[in-house]
C-alpha positions in Angstrom: 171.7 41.9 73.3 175.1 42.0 75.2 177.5 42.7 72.9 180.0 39.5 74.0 177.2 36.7 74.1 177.7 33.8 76.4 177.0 30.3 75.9 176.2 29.7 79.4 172.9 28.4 80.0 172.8 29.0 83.6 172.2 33.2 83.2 169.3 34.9 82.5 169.0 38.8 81.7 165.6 40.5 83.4 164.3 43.8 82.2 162.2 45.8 84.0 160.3 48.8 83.5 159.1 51.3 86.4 156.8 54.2 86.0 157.5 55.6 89.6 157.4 52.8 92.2 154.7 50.4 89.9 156.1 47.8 87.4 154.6 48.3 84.2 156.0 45.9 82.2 158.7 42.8 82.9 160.4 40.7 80.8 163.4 37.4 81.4 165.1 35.8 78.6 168.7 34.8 77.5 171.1 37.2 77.6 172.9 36.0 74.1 169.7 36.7 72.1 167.5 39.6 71.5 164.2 39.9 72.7 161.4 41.9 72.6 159.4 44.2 75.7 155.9 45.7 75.3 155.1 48.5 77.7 151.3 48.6 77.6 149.6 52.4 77.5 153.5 53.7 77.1 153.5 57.9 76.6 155.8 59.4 74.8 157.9 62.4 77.0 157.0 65.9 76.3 157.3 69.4 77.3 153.5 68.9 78.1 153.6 65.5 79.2 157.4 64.6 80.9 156.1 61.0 81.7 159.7 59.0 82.1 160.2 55.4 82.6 162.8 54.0 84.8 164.5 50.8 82.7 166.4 48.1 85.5 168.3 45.6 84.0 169.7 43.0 86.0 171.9 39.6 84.5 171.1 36.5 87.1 171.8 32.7 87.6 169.2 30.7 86.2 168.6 26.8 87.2 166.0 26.6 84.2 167.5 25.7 80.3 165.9 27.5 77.8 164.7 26.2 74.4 165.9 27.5 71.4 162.5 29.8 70.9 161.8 30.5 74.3 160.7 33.7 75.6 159.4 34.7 78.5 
């Protein structure tokens, strides 16, 4: 959640996480609420395993309102 939230409908925020150069998990909603982001099969980083994730998050005009419970 941003930590000044806007009343402005017109923004979305869009989360997006990369393994490499595949998507493996996306997510929009309002940027003045919180929302939630499952990354299927996620691995945990380790000296054995360094799997990383790259996290883009990008704040963008949006011509759609949002209900009060939406999520997408």
């Amino acid at each position: 959640m941003l930590h000044r939230p806007t009343k402005q409908l017109g923004l979305a925020v869009r989360v997006t996480v990369m393994e490499g150069d595949q998507v493996v998990a996306s997510g929009t909603g309002r940027p003045d609420q919180q929302f939630t982001l499952t990354v299927p099969g996620v691995e945990r980083w380790s000296p054995d395993n360094p799997r990383c994730y790259d996290v883009h998050v990008a704040l963008l005009p949006s011509s759609e309102p949002y209900s009060p419970d939406e999520q997408r």
